[in-house]
N, C-alpha and C positions, 0 to 999 in steps of 0.2 A: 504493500500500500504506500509505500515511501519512496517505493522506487529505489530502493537501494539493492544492488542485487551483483550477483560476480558469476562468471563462467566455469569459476576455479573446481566443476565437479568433474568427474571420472565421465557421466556421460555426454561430455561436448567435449572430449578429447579425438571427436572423429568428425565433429561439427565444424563446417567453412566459415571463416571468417565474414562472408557475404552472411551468412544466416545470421550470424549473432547478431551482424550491426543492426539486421532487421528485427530482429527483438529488441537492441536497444533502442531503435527507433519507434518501436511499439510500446514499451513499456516508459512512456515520460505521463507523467502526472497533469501538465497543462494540455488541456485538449487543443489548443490552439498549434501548440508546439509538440503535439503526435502524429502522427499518420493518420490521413484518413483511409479509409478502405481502397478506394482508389491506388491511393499513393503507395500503399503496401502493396499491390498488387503489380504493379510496376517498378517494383524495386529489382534491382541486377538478379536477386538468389531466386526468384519466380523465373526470368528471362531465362536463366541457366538452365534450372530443371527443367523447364518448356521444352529447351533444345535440347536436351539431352534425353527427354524422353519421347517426344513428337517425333521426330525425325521429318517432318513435312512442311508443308506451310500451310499457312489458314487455307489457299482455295484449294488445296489438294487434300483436306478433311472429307473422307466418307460418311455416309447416313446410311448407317443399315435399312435397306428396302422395308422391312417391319416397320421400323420407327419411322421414316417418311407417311408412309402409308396411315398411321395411327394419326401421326401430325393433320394431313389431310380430310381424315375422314371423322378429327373431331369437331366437328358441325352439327348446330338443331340442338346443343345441350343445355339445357335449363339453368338457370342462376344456381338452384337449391345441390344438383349436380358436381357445377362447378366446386360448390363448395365443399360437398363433400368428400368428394375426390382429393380436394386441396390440403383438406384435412388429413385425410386417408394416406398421403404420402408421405405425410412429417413422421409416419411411423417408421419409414423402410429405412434398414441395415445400410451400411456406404457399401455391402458386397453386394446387396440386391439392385443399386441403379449405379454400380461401376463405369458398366459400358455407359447409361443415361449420363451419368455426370461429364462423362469424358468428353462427349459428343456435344452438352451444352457448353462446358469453357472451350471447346475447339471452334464452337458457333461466335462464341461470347467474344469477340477479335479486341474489344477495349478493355474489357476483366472489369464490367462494370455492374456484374451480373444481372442483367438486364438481356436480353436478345432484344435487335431494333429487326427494321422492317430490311433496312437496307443489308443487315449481318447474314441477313437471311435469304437475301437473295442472291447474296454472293454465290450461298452453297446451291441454294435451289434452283439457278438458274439454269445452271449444269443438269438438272435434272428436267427439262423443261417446264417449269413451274415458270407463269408469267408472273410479275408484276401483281397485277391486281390478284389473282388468285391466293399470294402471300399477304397482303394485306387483308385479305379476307380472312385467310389463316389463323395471323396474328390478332384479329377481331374476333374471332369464337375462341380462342383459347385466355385471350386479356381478361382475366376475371377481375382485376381491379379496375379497369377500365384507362389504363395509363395509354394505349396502344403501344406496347412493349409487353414482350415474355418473362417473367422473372422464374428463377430454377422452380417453383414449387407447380407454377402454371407450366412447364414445360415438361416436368414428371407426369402432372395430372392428367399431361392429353396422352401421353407414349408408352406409362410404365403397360405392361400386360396385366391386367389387373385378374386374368384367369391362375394365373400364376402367383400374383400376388395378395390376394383377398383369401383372410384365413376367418374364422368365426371371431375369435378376438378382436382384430382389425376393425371388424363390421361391427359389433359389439361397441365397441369406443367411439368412435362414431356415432354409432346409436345415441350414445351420450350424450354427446357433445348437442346434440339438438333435442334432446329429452330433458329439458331443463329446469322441468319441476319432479324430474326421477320418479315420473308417475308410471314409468313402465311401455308409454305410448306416446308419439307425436302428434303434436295437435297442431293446427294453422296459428294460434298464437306461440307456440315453441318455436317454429319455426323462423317465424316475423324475430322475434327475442334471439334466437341464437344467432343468428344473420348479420341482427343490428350490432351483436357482440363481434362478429365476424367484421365489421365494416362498411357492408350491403344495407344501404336505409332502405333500398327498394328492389322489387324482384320480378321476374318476368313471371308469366301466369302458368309456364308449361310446369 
């Protein structure tokens, strides 16, 4: 909490000098004088490991045909959907959307974690995906309505949800919009969980 702190342990004796600085650059006390997300994410020790493990460059990122396809065909989904999905993802393991994560910071070309219209067209154009049909894209998947992707909206449309929908999962869930734990949703839980959600207003499907 003080900010005082040393390297001097056994395990940063195999740690780069590029890492630490970006912890010391993360751990200052004035918010002014920290890194903002941004600026952490453009620091040298991200660039390195990009290169070192990417081997490629942004426009030569592949889209698994699956996850395109998911992308594409998540259309016509209701607000209440949206959210529950959105919910539904903050449960998954970093080994169950691996592949999903990798493929949104390979989209993600600023590390802003944001997908734009334009990141997206870079990769999709290669796939003959026009224009307007990405922006359309980006419209049924924007569940905050920013017209931008953020990682939880781009899980929601792609994870395989056959694969990863277990009774617990759907259970918590349940929850999360059963909000008088009467056992049952009602058109006022839902209004309420929503408004907790962020959503003042919902579409009727």
């Amino acid at each position: 909490m003080k900010a005082d702190f040393h390297f001097n342990h056994a395990e940063f004796d195999t740690v780069s000098q590029e890492c630490k600085d970006l912890i010391s650059k993360l751990l200052v006390i004035k918010p002014d004088k920290r890194l903002n997300g941004q600026q952490a994410l453009a620091h040298p020790w991200f660039n390195n490991l990009s290169n070192s493990n990417a081997g490629s460059s942004h426009t030569d990122v592949k889209i698994n045909s699956q996850v395109l396809e998911r992308l594409k065909s998540f259309k016509g989904v209701s607000t209440f959907k949206k959210a529950a999905m959105n919910l539904l993802v903050k449960t998954a393991s970093d080994d169950e959307v691996k592949e999903l994560r990798a493929t949104f910071q390979a989209i993600d070309k600023d590390g802003t974690g944001m997908i734009k219209a334009s990141e997206l067209s870079e990769i999709l154009n290669q796939r003959d995906v026009t224009d307007s049909e990405i922006r359309e894209m980006i419209g049924q998947i924007d569940y905050h309505n920013n017209q931008k992707i953020n990682y939880s909206e781009f899980l929601a449309a792609t994870i395989d949800v056959k694969q990863f929908l277990t009774d617990s999962r759907l259970k918590a869930v349940f929850n999360q919009f059963d909000t008088d734990s009467s056992g049952k949703i009602t058109e006022e839980n839902i209004v309420l969980a929503m408004q907790k959600l962020g959503q003042e207003q919902m579409d009727q499907n």
